[in-house]
NUKOLDREN-60119 format. One line per 2 residues: number of its first residue (from 1); their letters; for each residue y, z, x of C-alpha. Coordinates in steps of 0.1 Angstrom, whole numbers. Layout:
<rs>
NUM> a> Y/Z/X  ...
</rs>
This chain:
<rs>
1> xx> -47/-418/511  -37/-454/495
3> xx> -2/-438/478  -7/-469/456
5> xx> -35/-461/438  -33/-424/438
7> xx> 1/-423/426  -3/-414/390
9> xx> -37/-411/389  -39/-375/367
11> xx> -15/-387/345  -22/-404/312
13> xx> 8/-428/317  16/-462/301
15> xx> -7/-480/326  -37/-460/316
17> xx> -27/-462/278  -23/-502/281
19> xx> -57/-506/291  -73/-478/268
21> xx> -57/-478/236  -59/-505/206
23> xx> -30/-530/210  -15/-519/177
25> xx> -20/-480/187  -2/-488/218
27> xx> 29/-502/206  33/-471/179
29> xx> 30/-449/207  60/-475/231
31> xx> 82/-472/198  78/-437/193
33> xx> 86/-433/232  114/-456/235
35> xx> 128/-454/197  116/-419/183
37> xx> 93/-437/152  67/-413/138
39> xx> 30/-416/147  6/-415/120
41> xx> -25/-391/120  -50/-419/124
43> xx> -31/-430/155  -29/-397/170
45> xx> -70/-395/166  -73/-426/182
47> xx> -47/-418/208  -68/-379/215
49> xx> -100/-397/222  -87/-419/242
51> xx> -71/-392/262  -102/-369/260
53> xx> -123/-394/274  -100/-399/302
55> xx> -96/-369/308  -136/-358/309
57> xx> -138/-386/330  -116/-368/356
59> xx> -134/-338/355  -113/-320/332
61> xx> -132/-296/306  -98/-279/289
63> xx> -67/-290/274  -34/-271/269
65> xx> -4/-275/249  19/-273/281
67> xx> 57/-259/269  88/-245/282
69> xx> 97/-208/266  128/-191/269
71> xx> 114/-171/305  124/-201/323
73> xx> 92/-207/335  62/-227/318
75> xx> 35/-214/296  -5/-227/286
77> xx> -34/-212/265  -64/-235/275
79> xx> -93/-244/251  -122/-263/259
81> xx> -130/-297/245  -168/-284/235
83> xx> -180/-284/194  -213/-270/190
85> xx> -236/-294/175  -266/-283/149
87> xx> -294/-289/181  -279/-259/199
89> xx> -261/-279/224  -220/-294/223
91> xx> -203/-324/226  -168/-329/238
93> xx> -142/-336/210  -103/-340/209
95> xx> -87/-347/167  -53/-357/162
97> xx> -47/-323/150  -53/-307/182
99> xx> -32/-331/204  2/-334/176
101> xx> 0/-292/173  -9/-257/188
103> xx> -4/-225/179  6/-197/205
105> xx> 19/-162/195  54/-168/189
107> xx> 62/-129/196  51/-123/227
109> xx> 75/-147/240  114/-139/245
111> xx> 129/-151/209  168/-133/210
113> xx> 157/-111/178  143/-148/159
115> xx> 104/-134/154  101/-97/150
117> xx> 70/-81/168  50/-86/139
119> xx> 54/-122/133  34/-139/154
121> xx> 32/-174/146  50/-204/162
123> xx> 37/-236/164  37/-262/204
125> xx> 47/-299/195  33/-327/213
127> xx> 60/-347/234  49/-384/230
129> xx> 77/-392/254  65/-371/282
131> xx> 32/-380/294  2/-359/297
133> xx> -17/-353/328  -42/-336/342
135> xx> -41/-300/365  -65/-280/378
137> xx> -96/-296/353  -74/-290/325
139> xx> -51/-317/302  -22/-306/298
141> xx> -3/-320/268  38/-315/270
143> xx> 52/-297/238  77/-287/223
145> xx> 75/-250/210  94/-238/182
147> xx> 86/-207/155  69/-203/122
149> xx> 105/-209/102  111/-238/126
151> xx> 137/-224/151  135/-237/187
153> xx> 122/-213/209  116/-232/241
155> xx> 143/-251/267  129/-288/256
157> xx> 132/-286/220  171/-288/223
159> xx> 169/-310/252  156/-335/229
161> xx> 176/-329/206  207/-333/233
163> xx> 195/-364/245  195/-375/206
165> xx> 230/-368/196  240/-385/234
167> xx> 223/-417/222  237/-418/188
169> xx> 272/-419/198  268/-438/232
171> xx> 253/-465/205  286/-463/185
173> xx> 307/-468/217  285/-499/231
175> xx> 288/-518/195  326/-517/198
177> xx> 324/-532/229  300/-562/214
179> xx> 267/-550/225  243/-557/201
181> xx> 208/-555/223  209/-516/236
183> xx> 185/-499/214  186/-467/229
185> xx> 212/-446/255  193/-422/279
187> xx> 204/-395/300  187/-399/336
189> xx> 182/-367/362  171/-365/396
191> xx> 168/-329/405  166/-320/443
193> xx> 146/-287/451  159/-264/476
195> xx> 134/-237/484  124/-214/515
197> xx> 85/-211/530  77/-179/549
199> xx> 47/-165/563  25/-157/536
201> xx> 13/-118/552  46/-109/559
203> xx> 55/-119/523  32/-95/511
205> xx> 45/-70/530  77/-69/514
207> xx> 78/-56/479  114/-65/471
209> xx> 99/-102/478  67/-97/458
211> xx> 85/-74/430  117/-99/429
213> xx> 117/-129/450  148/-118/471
215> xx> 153/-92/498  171/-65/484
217> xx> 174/-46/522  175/-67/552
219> xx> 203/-67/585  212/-95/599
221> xx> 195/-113/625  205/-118/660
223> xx> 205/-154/648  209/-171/617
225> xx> 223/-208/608  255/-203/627
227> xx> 243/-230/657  238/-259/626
229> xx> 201/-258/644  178/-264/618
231> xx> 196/-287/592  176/-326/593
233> xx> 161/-310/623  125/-314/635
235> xx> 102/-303/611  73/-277/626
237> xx> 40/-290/621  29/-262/599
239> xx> 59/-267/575  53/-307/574
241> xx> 14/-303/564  27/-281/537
243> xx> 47/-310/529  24/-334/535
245> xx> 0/-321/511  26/-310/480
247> xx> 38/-344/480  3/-361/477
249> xx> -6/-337/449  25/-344/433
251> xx> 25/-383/431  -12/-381/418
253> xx> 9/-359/391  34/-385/387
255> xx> 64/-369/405  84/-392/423
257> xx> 88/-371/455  114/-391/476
259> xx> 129/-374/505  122/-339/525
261> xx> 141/-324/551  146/-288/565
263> xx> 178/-277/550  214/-251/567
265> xx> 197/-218/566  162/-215/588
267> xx> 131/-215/569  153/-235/544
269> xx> 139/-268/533  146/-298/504
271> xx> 124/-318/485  141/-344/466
273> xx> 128/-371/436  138/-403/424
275> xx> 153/-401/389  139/-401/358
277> xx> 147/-400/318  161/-364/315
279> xx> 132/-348/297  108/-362/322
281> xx> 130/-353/352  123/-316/336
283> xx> 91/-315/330  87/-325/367
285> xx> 107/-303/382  90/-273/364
287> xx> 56/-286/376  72/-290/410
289> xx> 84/-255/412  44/-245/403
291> xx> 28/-271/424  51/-260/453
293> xx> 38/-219/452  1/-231/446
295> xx> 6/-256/475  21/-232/497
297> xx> -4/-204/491  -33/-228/504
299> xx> -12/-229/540  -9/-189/540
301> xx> 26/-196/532  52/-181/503
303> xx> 75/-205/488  105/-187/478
305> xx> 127/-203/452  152/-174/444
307> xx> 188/-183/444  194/-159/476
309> xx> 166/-147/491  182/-138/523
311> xx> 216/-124/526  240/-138/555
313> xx> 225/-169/553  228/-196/533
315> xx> 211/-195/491  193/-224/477
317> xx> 205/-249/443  194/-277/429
319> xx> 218/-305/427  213/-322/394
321> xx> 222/-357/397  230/-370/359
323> xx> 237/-404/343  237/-426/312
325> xx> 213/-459/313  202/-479/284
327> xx> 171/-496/273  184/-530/290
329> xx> 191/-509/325  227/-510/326
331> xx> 239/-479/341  267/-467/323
333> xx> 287/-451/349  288/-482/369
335> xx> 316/-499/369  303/-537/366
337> xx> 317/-569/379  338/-579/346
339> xx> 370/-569/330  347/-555/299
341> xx> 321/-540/321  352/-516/340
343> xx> 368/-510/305  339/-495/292
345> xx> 332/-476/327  369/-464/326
347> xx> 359/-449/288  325/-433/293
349> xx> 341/-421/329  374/-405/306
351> xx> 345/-392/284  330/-372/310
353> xx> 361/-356/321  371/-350/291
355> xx> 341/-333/281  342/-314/316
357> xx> 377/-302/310  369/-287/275
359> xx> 338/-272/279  343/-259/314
361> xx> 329/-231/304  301/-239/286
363> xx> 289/-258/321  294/-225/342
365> xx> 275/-207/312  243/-230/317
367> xx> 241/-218/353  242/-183/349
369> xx> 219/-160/360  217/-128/378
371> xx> 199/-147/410  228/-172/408
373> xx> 256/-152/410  246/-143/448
375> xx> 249/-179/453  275/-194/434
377> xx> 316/-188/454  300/-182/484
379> xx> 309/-208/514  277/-224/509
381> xx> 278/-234/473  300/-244/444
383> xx> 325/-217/433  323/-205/397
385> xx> 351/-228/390  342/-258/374
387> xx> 361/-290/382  356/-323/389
389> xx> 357/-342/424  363/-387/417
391> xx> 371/-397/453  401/-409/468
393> xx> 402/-449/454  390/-435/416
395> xx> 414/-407/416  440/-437/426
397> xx> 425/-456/393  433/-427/373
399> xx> 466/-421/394  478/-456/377
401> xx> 464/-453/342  479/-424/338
403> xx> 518/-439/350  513/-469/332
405> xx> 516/-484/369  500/-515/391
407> xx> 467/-503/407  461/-515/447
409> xx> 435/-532/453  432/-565/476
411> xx> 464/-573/452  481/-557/425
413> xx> 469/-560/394  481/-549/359
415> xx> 461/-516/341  461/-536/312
417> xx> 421/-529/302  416/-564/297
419> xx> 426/-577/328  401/-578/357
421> xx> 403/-539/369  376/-522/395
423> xx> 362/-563/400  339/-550/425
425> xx> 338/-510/431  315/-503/456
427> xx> 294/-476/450  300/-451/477
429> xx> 342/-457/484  350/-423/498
431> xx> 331/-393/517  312/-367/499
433> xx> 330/-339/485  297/-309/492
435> xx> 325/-282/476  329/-293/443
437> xx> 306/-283/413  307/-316/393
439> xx> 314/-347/419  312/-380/413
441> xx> 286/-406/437  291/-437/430
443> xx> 275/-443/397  263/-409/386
445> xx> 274/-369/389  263/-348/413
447> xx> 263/-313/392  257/-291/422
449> xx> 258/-258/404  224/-252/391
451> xx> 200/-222/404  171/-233/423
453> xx> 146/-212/401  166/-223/372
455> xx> 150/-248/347  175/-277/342
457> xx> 167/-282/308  202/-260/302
459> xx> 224/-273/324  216/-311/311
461> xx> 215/-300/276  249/-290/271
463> xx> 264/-320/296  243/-345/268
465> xx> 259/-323/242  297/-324/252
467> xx> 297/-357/263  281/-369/231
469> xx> 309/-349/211  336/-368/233
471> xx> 322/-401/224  318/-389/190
473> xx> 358/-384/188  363/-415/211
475> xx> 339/-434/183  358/-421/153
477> xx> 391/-426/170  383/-467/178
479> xx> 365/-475/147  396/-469/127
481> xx> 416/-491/149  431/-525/139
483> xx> 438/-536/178  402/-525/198
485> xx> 422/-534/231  452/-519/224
487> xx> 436/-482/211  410/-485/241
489> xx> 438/-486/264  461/-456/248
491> xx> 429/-436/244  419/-439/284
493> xx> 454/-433/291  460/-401/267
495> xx> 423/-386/282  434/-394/317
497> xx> 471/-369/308  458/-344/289
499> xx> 424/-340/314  431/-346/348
501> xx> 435/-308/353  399/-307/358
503> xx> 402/-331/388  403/-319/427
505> xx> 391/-337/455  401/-309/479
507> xx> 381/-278/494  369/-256/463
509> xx> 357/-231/491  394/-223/492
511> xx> 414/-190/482  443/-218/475
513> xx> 422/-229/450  410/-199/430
515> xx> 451/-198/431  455/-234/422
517> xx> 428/-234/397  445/-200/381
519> xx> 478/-220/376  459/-250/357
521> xx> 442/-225/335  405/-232/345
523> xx> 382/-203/338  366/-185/367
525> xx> 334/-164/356  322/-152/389
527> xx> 293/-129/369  273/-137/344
529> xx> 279/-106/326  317/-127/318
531> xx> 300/-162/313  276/-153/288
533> xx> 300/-143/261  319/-175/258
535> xx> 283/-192/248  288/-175/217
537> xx> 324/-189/212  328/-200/180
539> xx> 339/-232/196  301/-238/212
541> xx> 288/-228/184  301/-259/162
543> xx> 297/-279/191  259/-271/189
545> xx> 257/-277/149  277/-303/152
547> xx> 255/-323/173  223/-308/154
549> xx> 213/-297/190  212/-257/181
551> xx> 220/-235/152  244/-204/154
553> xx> 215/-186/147  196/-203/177
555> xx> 226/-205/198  231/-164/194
557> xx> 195/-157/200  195/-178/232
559> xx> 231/-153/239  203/-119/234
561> xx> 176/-135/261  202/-145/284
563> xx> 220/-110/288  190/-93/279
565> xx> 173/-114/310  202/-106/333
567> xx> 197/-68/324  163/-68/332
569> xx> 165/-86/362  189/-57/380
571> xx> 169/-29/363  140/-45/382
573> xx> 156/-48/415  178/-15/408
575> xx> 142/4/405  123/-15/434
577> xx> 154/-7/457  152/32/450
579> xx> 112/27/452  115/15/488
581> xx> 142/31/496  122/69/486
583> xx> 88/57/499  94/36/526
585> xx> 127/39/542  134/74/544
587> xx> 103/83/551  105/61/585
589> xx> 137/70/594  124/105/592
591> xx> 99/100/611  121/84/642
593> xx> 144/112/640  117/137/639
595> xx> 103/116/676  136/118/689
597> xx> 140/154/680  111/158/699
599> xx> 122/140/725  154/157/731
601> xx> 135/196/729  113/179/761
603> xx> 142/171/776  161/208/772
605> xx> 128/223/785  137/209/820
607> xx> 168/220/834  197/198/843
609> xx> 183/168/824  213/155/800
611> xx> 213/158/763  220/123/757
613> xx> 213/97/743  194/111/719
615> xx> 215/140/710  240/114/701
617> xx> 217/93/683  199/122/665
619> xx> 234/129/648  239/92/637
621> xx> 203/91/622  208/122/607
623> xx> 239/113/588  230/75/579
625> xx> 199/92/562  224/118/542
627> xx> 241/88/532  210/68/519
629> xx> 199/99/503  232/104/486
631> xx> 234/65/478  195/70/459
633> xx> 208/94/436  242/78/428
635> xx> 219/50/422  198/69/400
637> xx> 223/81/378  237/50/373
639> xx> 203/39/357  203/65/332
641> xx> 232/54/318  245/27/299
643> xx> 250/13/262  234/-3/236
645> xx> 259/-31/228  245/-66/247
647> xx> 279/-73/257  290/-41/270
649> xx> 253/-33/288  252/-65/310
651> xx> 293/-58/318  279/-22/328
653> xx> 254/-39/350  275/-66/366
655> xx> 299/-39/368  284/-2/376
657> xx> 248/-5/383  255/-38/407
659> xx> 277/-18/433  255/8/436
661> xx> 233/-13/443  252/-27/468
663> xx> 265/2/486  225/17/490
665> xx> 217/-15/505  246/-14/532
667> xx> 236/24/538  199/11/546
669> xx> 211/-20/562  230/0/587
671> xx> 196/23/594  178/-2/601
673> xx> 200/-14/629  196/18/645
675> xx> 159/25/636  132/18/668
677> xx> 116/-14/656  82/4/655
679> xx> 91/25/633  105/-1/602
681> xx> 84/1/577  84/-39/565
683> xx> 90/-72/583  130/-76/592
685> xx> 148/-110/586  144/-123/622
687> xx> 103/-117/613  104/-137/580
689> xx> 131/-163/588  117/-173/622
691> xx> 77/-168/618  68/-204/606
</rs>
């Protein structure tokens, strides 16, 4: 294929809009992209036909207000471009109307108590700044989704909203420092996609796959990641035309796919795209995480995206690489070649910890989910303590601003902001810290915490939100000033002392650290079940309102889905565990023991010949089987109880149903290892981690 010219090709992108749209049409739609300005109705006709005629071209007959509801997934109700004409036949016809709003049912989608059952309008709103493009002969038109009485029941609406409240006082902090051409401040994400790909019949052999997208019984392999075997290694030719062909059909969607490489665990592998403006960087990572099943169910393969799929071996994230860029490209979190350039580095950089530090738990909250927690404090992943790694020679920066003393570099020079700090920081000064949650890489951070299934739409709205309320404060605090210099410096300073709790360049994998961390009075959530509540902290709460990026009313709602969502999703596993573990485990251990029984009775018939092994083995059977039976019903019982309180049932889950879930897995686990292979009912981990 010519990558050139296919790149892009289903998407209705600026290129396609230059060359199709009236001149004046065009630049309403750049300045409601690049400046949020209002599109009039007759524009938005103009703009539909455009698009429908593109798009008919293409061989698309639908369109669909694509959005992004509260499931974490994304949704689309498709209708056709026909209008029957008075001759009996059609034409094809887009309005304004149709591309500016939908209408879904608002109720059948997760709301946190905001729509009752009965209410069942809610309204999709087009996107301008998020092109549309075509899949599978249908347009599809990114919205935002919100309900009848205007509350935002979708992951981009407050995204948006984020990334305004970021640019508003990003604005205020660049005009102190004389910058009068930056029209706009944007947040900037490039999300890498861990996943694993397994033979697609041996997925379907596995109901806890099919049922939950993780293994819920499995023993550990002879072999797993422990010879560092598979990591950049060779990648198998069935596994690189998978690869070959998602990354074609993403770039004729527009997705900048980059970089692929097999990741730790086997069958683990890492696509990874070039960054884009944060709601973009979204939308393509939700159509990545589609594209990537459909693409891998055309090679008889099962893309798994679960947070653990595989026990023993290592889970799957998605680092989420954020920064701040405006309009005029200069990256904010670079430090520049000028004494005002590294001043205002040094504040948006004391912004960010600052915003880390007081909100550490707001950051932990937007990662939590039940499929996470397997992941997250595991030596293979970020612990649930949120800090912040800078790197030896900025840590040393920091070191000095916050002693008042002379920072080393080349030659000693004075802290004083104006004077010519960081002249030339190169990007990548010290090694990567692959422990730490929220790590800076040269001109961006590396938040390493988010699930691979997980949308990032949360996790980048609340780091827009709290460093848009630091800047806020930063902004008020300067404005009022009468020596900018002098107030720049003492602000830096005081951030750097009352912050740099939040900073560690060590291990995090650590138990010194959980120690250390406990003596600096970070918070450590290690279940979701504890994270959720502090979402609901008054303090997050007026943070939210504050910034106009979610009501209390919205922000409790979003509380309700998110427990109610972490409930569910052990209920789920809790009931396909005990389904397997009646129907298909039992049954086959039975059946092995029943053999071996009849083994041992030919054996007695003929004298002299010893009772063993399988008297021995008979016994074992016997009693891992008691155990599993007894660990079912324990199980069972812990079901049927509960509460009715959203706080108190998802502690009760994390907390009673979770172990005994647990424990019937290690009591099935162990019969496994001594079940004859022939007589396992499902594909083991050796099958589904070594078959492709």
């Amino acid at each position: 294929m010519n990558v050139a010219e296919e790149y892009g090709s289903l998407v209705f992108n600026d290129r396609i809009m230059r060359t199709r749209l009236p001149r004046e049409v065009y630049k309403a739609v750049q300045a409601s992209i690049k400046l949020g300005a209002p599109l009039t109705l007759s524009d938005a006709n103009v703009i539909a036909n455009a698009m429908k005629d593109w798009a008919v071209e293409l061989g698309a007959t639908h369109f669909t207000h694509w959005f992004q509801p509260m499931t974490g997934i994304t949704a689309e109700k498709h209708d056709s471009f026909i209008s029957p004409t008075g001759d009996g036949g059609v034409i094809m016809n887009f309005s304004g109307k149709e591309l500016i709003k939908g209408e879904p049912d608002a109720s059948s989608f997760p709301s946190g108590g905001l729509r009752a059952t009965f209410e069942a309008r809610g309204y999709t709103a087009w996107d301008p700044t998020s092109y549309a493009f075509i899949k599978e002969h249908t347009l599809c038109i990114p919205t935002a989704f919100c309900s009848y009485t205007g509350e935002a029941l979708d992951k981009k609406t407050p995204l948006l909203r984020s990334m305004d409240a970021l640019n508003r006082q990003a604005l205020r902090v660049l005009r102190l420092f004389g910058d009068s051409k930056t029209a706009r401040v944007s947040s900037n994400v490039g999300s890498e996609q861990e996943y694993f790909l397994i033979d697609k019949e041996l997925y379907l052999e596995r109901r806890d796959l099919v049922f939950c997208g993780r293994t819920l019984f499995g023993a550990k392999p002879p072999k797993g990641q422990e010879l560092e075997d598979h990591y950049f290694g060779s990648i198998r030719p069935r596994v690189a035309a998978f690869m070959q062909d998602l990354d074609e059909t993403l770039w004729a969607l527009g997705v900048a796919s980059k970089t692929r490489h097999n990741e730790v665990a086997p069958s683990q592998h890492e696509l990874a795209p070039i960054y884009a403006t944060t709601n973009i960087a979204t939308d393509h990572n939700q159509l990545t995480m589609e594209i990537m099943r459909k693409v891998a169910d055309r090679h008889d393969l099962a893309c798994l995206l679960h947070e653990k799929p595989f026990a023993g071996v290592n889970g799957s994230g998605k680092h989420n690489n954020w920064s701040m860029a405006t309009d005029v490209g200069d990256n904010l979190l670079e430090p520049g070649d000028t004494p005002r350039e590294n001043a205002r580095f040094l504040l948006f950089l004391a912004a960010v910890i600052r915003a880390v530090d007081k909100y550490q738990g707001l950051l932990r909250v937007s990662v939590a989910t039940a499929g996470n927690d397997h992941r997250l404090g595991a030596n293979e992943a970020p612990p649930a303590i949120v800090s912040i790694f800078l790197g030896e020679e900025l840590t040393a920066v920091i070191d000095s601003i916050d002693k008042g003393s002379a920072y080393a570099q080349k030659e000693k020079t004075s802290m004083e902001i104006g004077v010519d700090v960081l002249p030339r920081f190169p990007k990548d000064t010290t090694d990567r810290n692959r422990t730490s949650p929220f790590a800076f890489t040269g001109n961006k951070f590396e938040f390493r915490m988010v699930g691979s299934s997980a949308s990032i739409a949360d996790a980048n709205t609340a780091i827009n939100t709290i460093v848009a309320d630091v800047l806020k404060d930063f902004a008020d605090s300067l404005e009022r000033a009468d020596d900018f210099t002098q107030a720049l410096n003492a602000l830096i300073r005081k951030t750097v002392q009352e912050h740099r709790r939040i900073i560690f360049n060590g291990n995090n994998y650590t138990e010194d650290w959980v120690e250390e961390s406990r003596r600096r009075g970070l918070y450590n959530f290690k279940h979701t079940a504890d994270a959720l509540p502090y979402f609901v902290d008054e303090e997050n709460i007026a943070l939210f309102e504050r910034h106009h990026v979610l009501t209390a009313v919205e922000v409790r709602s979003r509380y309700e889905i998110m427990m109610e969502n972490y409930v569910k999703t052990l209920n789920i596993e809790a009931l396909t565990m005990l389904d397997i573990a009646r129907k298909s485990i039992m049954p086959a251990a039975g059946s092995y023991l029943q053999d071996l029984i009849g083994a041992l009775n030919a054996k007695q018939s003929v004298e002299g010949l010893p009772a063993e092994p399988e008297s021995s083995l008979i016994k074992k059977l016997a009693g891992l089987n008691a155990d599993l039976y007894n660990r079912i019903l324990t199980l069972e019982e812990k079901l049927d109880a509960g509460s009715s309180d959203t706080t108190e049932h998802g502690k009760y889950y994390s907390g009673v149903v979770f172990p005994a879930m647990q424990s019937l897995r290690a009591a099935a686990d162990e019969l496994e290892v001594w079940t004859a292979r022939e007589y396992w009912p499902f594909p083991t981990y050796g099958d589904l981690l070594f078959s492709v």
